[in-house]
N, C-alpha and C positions, 0 to 999 in steps of 0.2 A: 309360834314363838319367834317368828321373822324379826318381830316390829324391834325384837332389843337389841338387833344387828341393823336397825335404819330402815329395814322395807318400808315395814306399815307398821301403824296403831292397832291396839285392839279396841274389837269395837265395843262398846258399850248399849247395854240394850235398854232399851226404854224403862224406864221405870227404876232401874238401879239405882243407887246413892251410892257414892265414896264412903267408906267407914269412918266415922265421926263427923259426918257433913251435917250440917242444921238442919233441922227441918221448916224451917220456917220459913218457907219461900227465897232464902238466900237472903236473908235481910240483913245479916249480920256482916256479910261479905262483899256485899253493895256498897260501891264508893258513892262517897254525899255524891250530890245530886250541885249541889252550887261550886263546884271546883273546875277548872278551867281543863283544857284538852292536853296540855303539856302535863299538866300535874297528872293526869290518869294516869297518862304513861309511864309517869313516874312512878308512880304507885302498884302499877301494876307490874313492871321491871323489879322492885324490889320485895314484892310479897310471894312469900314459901306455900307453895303448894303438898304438904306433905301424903297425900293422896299418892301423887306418880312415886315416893319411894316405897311404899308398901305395894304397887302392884309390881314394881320391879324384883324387888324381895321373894314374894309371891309368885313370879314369872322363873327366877333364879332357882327357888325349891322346886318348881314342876320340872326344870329344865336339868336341875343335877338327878331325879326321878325319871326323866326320859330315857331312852333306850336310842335315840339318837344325840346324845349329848357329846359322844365322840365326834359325830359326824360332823356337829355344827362347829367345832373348836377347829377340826381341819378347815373346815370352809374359813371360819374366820384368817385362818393363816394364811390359805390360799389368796383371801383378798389382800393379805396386806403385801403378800408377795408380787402378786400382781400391780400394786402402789408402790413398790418400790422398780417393779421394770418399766411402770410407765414415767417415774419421776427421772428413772436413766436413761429412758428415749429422748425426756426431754434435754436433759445435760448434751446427748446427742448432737440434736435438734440444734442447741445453742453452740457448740463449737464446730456444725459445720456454715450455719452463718457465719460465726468468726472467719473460717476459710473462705468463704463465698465473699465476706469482705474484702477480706485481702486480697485475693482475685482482682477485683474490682477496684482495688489500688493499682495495681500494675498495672493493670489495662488502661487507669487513666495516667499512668508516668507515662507508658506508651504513647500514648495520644499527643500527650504534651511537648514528649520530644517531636513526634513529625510532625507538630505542628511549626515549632522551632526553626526543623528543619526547613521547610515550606517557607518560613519570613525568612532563613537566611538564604534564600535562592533566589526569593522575590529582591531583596537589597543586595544584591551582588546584579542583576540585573537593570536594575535601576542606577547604579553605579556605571556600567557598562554603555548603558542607553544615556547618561549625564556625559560619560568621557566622549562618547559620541557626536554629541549636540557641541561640546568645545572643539572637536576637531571639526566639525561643520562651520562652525563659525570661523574659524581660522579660514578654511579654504575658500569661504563665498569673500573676504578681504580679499583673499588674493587675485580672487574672480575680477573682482573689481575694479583691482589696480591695470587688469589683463584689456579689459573690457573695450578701453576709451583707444588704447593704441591697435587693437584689433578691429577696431570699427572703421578706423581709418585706413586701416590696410586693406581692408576689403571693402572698402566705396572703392579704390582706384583702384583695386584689381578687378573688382566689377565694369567698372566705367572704361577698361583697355579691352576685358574682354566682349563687350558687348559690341564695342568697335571692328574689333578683329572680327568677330561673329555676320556684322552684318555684309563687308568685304565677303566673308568668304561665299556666305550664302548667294550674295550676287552674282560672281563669279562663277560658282559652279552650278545657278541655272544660267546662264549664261551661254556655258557648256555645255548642259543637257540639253538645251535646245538646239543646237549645232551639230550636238552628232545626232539627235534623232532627225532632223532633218537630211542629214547625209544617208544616214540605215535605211530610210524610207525609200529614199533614191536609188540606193545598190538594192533597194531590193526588188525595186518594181524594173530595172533594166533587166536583174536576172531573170527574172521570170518572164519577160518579154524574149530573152534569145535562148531559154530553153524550150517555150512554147516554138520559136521559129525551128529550132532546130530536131523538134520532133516530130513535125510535119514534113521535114526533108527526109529526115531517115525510117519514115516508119516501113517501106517496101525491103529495106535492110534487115531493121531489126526481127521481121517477121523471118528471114530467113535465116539468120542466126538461132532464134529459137529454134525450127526445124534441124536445122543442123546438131545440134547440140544433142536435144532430144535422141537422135539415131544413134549418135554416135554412145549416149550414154545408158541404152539399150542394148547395143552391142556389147560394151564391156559389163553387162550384169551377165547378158547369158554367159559372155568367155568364162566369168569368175565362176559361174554355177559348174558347169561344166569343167573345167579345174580342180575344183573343190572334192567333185562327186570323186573324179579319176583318181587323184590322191587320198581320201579317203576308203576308199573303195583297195587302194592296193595295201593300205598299211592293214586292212582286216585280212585281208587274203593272207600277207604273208604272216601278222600274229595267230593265226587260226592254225596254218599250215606248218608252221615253224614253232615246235613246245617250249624248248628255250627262250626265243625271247617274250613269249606268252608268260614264263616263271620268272624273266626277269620284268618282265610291266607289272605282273601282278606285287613281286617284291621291291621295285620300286613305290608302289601306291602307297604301302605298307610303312613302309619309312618315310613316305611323308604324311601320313595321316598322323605316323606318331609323333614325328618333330612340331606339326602342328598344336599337337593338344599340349606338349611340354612346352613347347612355348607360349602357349595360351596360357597352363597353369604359372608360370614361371613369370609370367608377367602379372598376372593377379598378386601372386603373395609380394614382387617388387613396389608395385602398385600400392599395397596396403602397407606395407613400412615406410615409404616414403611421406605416403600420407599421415601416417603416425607420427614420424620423426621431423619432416623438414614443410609440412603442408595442415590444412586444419580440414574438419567434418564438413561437408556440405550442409549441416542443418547450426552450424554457427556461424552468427552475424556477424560477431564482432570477439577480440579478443587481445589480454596482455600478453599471450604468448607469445614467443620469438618464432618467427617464420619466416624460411630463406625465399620461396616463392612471394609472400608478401614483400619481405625485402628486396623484390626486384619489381615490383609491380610498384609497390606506394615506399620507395627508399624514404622523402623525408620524412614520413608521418612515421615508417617504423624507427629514424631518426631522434625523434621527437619524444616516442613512447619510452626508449633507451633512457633518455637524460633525465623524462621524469620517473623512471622506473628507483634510478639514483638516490633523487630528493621524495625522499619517503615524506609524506605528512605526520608531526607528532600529535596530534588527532586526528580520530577517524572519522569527526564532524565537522572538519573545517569546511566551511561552506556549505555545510546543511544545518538548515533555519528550521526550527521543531519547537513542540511543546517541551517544557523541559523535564517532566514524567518521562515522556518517549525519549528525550536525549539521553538523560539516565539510565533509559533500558538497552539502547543501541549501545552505549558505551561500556556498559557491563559486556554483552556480546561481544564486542570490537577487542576487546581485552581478553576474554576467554580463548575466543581464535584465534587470535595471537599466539598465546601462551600454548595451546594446543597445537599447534604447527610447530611451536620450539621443543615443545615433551614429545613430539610423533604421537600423539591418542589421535583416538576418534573424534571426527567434526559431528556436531547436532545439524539435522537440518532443517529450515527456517522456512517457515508461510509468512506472505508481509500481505496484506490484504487492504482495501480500500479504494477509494476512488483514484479514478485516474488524474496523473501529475501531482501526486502526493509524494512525492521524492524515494519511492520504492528504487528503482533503476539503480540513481546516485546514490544511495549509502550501499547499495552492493559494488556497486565500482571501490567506493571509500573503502571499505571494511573489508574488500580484497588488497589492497595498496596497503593498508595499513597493517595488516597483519602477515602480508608477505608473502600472500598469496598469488598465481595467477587468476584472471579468472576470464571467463567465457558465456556470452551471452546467445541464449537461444529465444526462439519464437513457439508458440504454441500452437500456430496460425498457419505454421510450414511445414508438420507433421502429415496433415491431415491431406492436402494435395497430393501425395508423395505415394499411395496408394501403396501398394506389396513393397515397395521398396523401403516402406520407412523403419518396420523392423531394421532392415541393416543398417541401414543411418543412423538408429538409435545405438546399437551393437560400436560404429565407430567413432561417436562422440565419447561411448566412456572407454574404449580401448583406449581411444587417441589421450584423455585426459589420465586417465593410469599410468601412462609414458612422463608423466611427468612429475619432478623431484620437488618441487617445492609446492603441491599441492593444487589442485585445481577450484574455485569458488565458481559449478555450476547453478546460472543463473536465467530460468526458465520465464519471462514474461507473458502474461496472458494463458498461463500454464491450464486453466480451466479448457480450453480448444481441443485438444484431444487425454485428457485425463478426466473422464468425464463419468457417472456413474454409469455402472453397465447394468444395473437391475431395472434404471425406471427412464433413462433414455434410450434412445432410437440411434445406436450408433452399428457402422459398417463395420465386418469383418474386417477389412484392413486397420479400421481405427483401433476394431476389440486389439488385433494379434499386436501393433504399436502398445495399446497400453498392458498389456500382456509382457511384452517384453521389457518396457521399463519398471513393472515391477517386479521380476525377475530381478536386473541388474544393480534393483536398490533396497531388493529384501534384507541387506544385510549391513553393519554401522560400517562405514570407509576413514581407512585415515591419508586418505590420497583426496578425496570428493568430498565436497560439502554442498549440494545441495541444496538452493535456493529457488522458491516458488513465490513469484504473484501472481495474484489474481483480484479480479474487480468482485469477484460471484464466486467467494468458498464454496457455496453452500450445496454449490455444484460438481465439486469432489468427489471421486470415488472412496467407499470408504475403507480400499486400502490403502490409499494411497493417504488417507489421514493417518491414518496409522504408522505412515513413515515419518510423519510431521515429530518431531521434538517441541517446536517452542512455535507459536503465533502469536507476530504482531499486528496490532494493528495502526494503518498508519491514517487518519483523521484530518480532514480540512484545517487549517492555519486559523487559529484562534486572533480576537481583536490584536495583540501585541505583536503576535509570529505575524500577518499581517502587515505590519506597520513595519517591523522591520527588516520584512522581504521588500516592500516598496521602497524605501530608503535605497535599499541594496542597488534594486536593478535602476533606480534611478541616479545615484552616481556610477554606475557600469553604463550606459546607454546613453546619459544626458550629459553629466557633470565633466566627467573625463574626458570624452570626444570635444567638451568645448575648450577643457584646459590645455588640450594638446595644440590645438588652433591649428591642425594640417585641414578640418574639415570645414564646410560650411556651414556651421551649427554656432549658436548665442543662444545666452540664457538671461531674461528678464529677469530682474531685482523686483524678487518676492520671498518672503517667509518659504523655505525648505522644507521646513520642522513641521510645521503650523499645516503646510500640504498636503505632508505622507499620513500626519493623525487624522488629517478631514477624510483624507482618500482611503486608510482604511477601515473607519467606522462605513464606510459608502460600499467596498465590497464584499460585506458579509456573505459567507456561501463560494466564495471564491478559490481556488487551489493557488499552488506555487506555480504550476503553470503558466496558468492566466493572469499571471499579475505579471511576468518576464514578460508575457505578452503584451501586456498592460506598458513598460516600458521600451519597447520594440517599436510598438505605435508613436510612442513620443517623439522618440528619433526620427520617427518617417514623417510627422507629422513637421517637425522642424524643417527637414529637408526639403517638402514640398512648400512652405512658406514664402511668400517673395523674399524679406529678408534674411531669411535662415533664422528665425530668432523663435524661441520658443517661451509664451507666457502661460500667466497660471491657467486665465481663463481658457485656454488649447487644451491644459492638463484635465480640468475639471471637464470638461465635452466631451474628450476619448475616454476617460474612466463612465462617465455617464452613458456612452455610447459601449463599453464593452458589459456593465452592469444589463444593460438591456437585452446587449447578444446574450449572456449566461441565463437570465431571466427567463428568454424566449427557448434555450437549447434545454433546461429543466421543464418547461410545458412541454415540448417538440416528446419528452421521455415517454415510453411507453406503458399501461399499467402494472407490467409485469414486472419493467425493470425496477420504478420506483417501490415497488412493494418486495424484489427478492435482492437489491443491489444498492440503490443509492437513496431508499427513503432512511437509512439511520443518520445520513448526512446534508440531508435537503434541511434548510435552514425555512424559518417562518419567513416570508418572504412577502411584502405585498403584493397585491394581483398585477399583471403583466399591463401597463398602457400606453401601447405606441403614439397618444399622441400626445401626453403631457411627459415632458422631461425637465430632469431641475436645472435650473438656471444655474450660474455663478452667483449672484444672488442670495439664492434658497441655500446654496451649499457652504457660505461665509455663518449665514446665522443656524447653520447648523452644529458649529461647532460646538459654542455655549452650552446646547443641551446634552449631547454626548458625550461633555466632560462629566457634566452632572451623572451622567449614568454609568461611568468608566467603572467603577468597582461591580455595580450591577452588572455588566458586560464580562467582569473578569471571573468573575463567581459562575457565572452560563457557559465560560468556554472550560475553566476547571473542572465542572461539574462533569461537563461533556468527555 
């Protein structure tokens, strides 16, 4: 009885007939034979089969007859019950896509604003880079007007000095030939009448030594025998004499002790002085006020005084960054700040990355700026220092705990002895040093802030990650960071030393602008480093010139010649280091060929196609 709930048909067995059906082979119910396939359909849609109501009829009387007629009426319920939880799954179904939509709205408002944000940083920088290029232009004018009276002033101070120059040079061989000529002479007459006069006295001098000899034999045995006799009587009469045997023995006694209280007594002066008015043996360098430094290097602690004053109103003035990371450091720089003014706790900081990625400088900055002192150590000076470095470790954070306006310790190269202890090969001296600096920073400091770089995190102990708060990381100079690091050291090093006109340094009339873009598509892979370097070289390169004049094609040579050194010092790496240190910052690089280098030439029409590529370029170092 399934079938009148959907299952199945019943089946009909061979031979049956419908009640009232023809017998006439079906002839009567047979559609003609000449009407088309649409019309069937049609016909056969609209013709009553009155057959299926009589077996339904018939199915209904057996089924109110059955003895499961209850059963089937729950079931029917059951199913519609179940049609109505599935049609509320689906309602379900449909309003959490509705959610899932709107989700998905947000997340693209999201988007849209940091995207926003992203083009208004890109156009504030572009703003900055255009006020830029007009104060350039302004100053290569002035260059110019400088140029034509400075040339003249230095042919005739050349032309007096080359004069004066060859005077003097004559003159003083001149000289030298006259008194080496006289010194040769005093010295062969001396040695002519010492030699005579050792051939006359040697029958003397031999007697003199003999004499000496006895006599300086005699006076060893007087002294021995002196010695012995005086010795010899002061045991007799301490031995002999109880009294003054009780006053030697409590003389000894009192100075054994004034000795060790003055020993102690100078240890603890020792170590306050060093806290208060002196710094740690294992710090290099430091803002703190020091009366021993002040008497060793008065103007340089001079100096540190006046800028200590002129506080920086940012903490990136002069650090050239992605502007992601400038964003990050700035958030930081602000936090510390504000956290030295409330007395909380400092977070402490891993900055991580190749080396001369301006780790060093923004901890200097981000001390200064937020009003801190701060103190720079070595990770490299631990390790020498063998039993002793426990207590050096002991007196850099005594020493920095002595201090009121907080200390910004800052640990370079920190991977040297903080090193893992499970899977490296390190010495009891190093274990008990890292032993004890995590003892002294198991716990948050609102006096110590704690700063770590390293080239090789990944060589950390991992408790010593565990002290970590926040890591950054800080990434080679993207095409633009680049271009406006070269700018930089190129009017610090070139532009200024010619406009001052005290040195011997000119600059040919060439595109500036046009330079710094060629030169930094050219040293892709390069640090902030090596690009100060990069303008160090120019300077010396000028100096060493015959004219003092420095032109492009100089510029293009030494960038081409430092591209080469970086090139050869990434092969020179070893395969360990590029695979656990410096492969995430090795750039695609062509193969190294010391004997083809680019011309001036190749590096004019290279610009054209690097313009073409510059959004391609800007999208790789973002992505980076």
């Amino acid at each position: 009885m399934s079938w009148i709930f959907g299952y199945t048909r019943p089946t009909q067995l061979a031979g049956d007939e419908p009640p009232g059906a023809p017998n006439d082979g079906g002839a009567a119910s047979a559609p003609p034979v000449n009407l088309t396939k649409s019309e069937r359909k049609a016909m056969e849609a609209y013709r009553f089969d009155s057959s299926a109501l009589e077996r339904a009829a018939q199915a209904a009387k057996d089924l109110e007859r059955s003895k499961h007629a209850k059963d089937a009426l729950e079931l029917s319920k059951l199913q519609e019950a179940t049609r109505q939880q599935e049609q509320m799954a689906k309602i379900k179904e449909y309003e959490a896509a509705i959610e899932q939509s709107k989700v998905d709205q947000r997340r693209i408002d999201h988007e849209e604003k940091r995207k926003t944000l992203q083009e208004e940083t890109k156009q504030h920088q572009m703003r900055a880079q255009y006020a830029d290029q007009l104060a350039k232009k302004r100053y290569e004018e002035q260059l110019a007007q400088q140029q034509q009276a400075q040339e003249e002033i230095l042919r005739r101070q050349e032309e007096s000095v080359a004069k004066q120059e060859a005077l003097r040079r004559a003159t003083i061989e001149h000289e030298m030939e006259l008194r080496e000529k006289n010194k040769l002479k005093a010295i062969e007459a001396e040695a002519r009448a010492r030699a005579k006069a050792d051939r006359e006295n040697r029958d003397i001098t031999i007697e003199q030594i003999r004499l000496k000899a006895a006599e300086d034999r005699t006076t060893i045995l007087e002294s021995i025998k002196t010695a012995g006799s005086v010795v010899g009587a002061g045991l007799n009469a301490l031995v002999t004499d109880w009294n003054k045997t009780l006053a030697a023995a409590g003389g000894l006694s009192l100075l054994a002790l004034g000795v060790y209280a003055a020993k102690g007594a100078t240890s603890v002066t020792a170590r306050f002085i060093e806290a208060r008015i002196g710094k740690p043996t294992l710090v290099n360098e430091t803002s703190r006020f020091s009366i021993l430094e002040a008497v060793k290097h008065p103007i340089l602690t001079a100096s540190r005084v006046v800028t200590r004053f002129k506080k920086p109103s940012d903490a990136l003035s002069g650090v050239i960054l992605s502007p992601i990371l400038e964003n990050r450091l700035r958030d930081i720089a602000i936090a510390t700040k504000n956290t030295r003014l409330n007395k909380g706790f400092y977070r402490n900081l891993l900055m991580y990355g190749p080396p001369g990625t301006g780790k060093t400088l923004f901890s200097k900055k981000l001390a200064m700026h937020s009003g801190m002192e701060y103190a720079i150590l070595t990770g490299g000076d631990v390790a020498p220092m063998g039993k002793e470095a426990v207590a050096a470790i002991h007196k850099v954070f005594d020493w920095a705990n002595t201090s009121r306006k907080g200390v910004l310790l800052f640990i370079d190269e920190a991977d040297a002895f903080l090193r893992k202890r499970s899977s490296e090969h390190i010495s009891e001296d190093l274990r008990a040093a890292l032993n004890a600096f995590l003892y002294r920073t198991s716990d948050q400091s609102n006096r110590i802030m704690l700063v770590l770089a390293s080239n090789t995190p990944q060589q950390f102990d991992s408790a010593i990650n565990d002290r970590l708060d926040k890591m950054i990381e800080f990434g080679l100079p993207g095409l633009e960071e680049r271009e406006r690091l070269i700018r930089l050291y190129f009017d610090t090093f070139v532009l200024q030393p010619a406009s001052e006109g005290k040195r011997r340094l000119t600059v040919d009339h060439f595109d500036y602008g046009a330079l710094c873009s060629t030169l930094a598509h050219r040293t892709a892979g390069m640090s902030g480093r090596a690009l100060s370097k990069l303008g160090v070289a120019w300077q010396a390169a000028a100096y060493a010139s015959d004219d003092g004049r420095l032109t492009e094609r100089m510029c293009i040579e030494i960038c081409d010649d430092a591209v080469q050194d970086h090139r050869q010092k990434m092969e020179w790496l070893s395969t360990e280091e590029k695979s656990r240190s410096m492969m995430p910052y090795l750039m695609d690089l062509p193969p190294l060929d010391s004997d083809k280098k680019a011309t001036f030439d190749d590096a004019k029409e290279e610009v054209p196609k690097t313009k073409v590529s510059k959004k391609k370029s800007k999208d790789v170092d973002m992505d980076k």
